[in-house]
Each structure stands twice: as structure tokens, then as C-alpha cells.
LOVEXTI-482042 format. One record per residue (C-alpha): residue number from 0; residue in three letters; x, y, z. Coordinates in nm, 3 decimals, m for minus. Each point is the difference from the previous one (the first is absolute). Example, Ala and Ser with C-alpha at 12.3 -4.5 7.8 and 13.67 -1.06 7.14 Angstrom:
2
pos	code	u	v	w
0	ala	1.230	m0.450	0.780
1	ser	0.137	0.344	m0.066
***
This chain:
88
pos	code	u	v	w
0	unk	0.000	0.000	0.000
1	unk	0.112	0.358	m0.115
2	unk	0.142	0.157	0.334
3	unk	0.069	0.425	m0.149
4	unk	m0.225	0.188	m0.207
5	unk	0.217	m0.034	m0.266
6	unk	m0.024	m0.357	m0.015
7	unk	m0.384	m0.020	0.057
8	unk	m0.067	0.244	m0.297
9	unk	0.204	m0.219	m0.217
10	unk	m0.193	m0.312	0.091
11	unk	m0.301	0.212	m0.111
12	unk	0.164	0.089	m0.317
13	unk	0.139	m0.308	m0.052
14	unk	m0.383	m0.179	0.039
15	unk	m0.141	0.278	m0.237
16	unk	0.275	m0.032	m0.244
17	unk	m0.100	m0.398	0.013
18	unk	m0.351	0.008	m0.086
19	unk	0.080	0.258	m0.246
20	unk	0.265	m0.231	m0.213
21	unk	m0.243	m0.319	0.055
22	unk	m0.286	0.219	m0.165
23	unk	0.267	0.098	m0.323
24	unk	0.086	m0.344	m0.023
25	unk	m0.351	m0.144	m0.008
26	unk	m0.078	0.279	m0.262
27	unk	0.280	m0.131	m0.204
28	unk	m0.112	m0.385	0.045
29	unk	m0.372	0.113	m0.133
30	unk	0.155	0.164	m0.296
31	unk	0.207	m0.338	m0.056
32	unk	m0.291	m0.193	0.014
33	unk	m0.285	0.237	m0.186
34	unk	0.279	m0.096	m0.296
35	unk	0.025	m0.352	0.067
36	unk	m0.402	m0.027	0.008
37	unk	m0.031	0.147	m0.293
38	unk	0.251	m0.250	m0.184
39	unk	m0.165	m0.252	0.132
40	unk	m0.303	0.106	m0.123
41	unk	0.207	m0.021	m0.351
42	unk	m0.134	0.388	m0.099
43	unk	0.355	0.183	m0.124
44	unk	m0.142	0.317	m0.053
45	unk	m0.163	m0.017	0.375
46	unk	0.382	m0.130	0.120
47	unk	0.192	0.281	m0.180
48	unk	m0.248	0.258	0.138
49	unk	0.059	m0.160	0.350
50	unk	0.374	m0.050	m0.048
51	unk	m0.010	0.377	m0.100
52	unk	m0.100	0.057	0.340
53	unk	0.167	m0.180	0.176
54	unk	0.324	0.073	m0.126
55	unk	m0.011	0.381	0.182
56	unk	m0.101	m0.165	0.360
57	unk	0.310	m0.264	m0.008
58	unk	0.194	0.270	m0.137
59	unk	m0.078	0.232	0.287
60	unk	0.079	m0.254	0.285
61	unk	0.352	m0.069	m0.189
62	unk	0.080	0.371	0.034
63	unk	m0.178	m0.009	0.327
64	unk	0.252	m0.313	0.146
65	unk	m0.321	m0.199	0.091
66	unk	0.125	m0.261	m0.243
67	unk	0.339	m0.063	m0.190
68	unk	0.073	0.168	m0.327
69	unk	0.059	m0.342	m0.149
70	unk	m0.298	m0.142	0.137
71	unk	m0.217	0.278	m0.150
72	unk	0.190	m0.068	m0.341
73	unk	m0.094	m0.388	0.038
74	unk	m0.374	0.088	0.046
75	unk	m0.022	0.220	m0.310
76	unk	0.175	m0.244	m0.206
77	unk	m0.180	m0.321	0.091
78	unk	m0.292	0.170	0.012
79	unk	0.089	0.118	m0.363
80	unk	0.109	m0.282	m0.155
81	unk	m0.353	m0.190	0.106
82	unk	m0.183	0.340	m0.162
83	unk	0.216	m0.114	m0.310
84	unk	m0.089	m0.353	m0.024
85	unk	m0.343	0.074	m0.042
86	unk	m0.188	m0.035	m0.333
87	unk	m0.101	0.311	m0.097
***
């Protein structure tokens, strides 16, 4: 337990900051999946349009350091290549 003031406004902080970055990172895992739904579904122009906006959320919580830079890029381009393999 935080004994100084200090110390017990950076637990607060610290819980704030916490539900903050599990709310981003849910965001970006609803993004993910909006995509993945929609590939599913086997409707490209419904994927791309998704994929479109997803990209700017993953993007964001790259930048952000909520997730890796190379984690972001491996979402985009998975997520991309399935977009691709679609029939048109």
C-alpha cells in the first residue's frame, strides 16, 4: 500500500492509465475482428471498407505504444493478404 501522497496519486494514475489502455486495446481488437467478419462473410468490398478502417485505429495504438510497431504491421498485412484472396 502507497505510504506518501506521491505514491498514492500514482497508484491512482497508474489504475486510470490501466483502464484507459485496456479500453484502446479492445477498440483495436473490434476493428481486427469487424475485418475478419466481414471476410468471413466472403464480401471484399465490405472487407476493404472495414480494413480501411481499421487500418487508422491499429495505426494509432502503434504510435500510441499500446501495441508493437511490428505487431501493428502483422495485422495490416494478414489482414490484407485475406482481403486479397478474395474473389472479387
Amino acid at each position: 500500500m502507497a505510504n506518501t501522497a506521491q505514491a498514492k496519486k500514482r497508484a491512482r494514475q497508474a489504475d486510470a492509465h490501466r483502464e484507459h489502455n485496456t479500453g484502446m486495446r479492445s477498440s483495436v481488437r473490434t476493428a481486427i475482428k469487424k475485418v475478419v467478419a466481414t471476410i468471413e462473410a466472403g464480401d471484399k468490398t465490405a472487407a476493404q471498407t472495414a480494413y480501411a478502417n481499421a487500418v487508422p485505429v491499429i495505426d494509432k495504438m502503434a504510435r500510441k505504444g499500446l501495441i508493437d510497431k511490428n505487431k501493428a504491421a502483422r495485422h495490416k498485412s494478414r489482414l490484407n493478404q485475406h482481403i486479397k484472396a478474395l474473389q472479387a
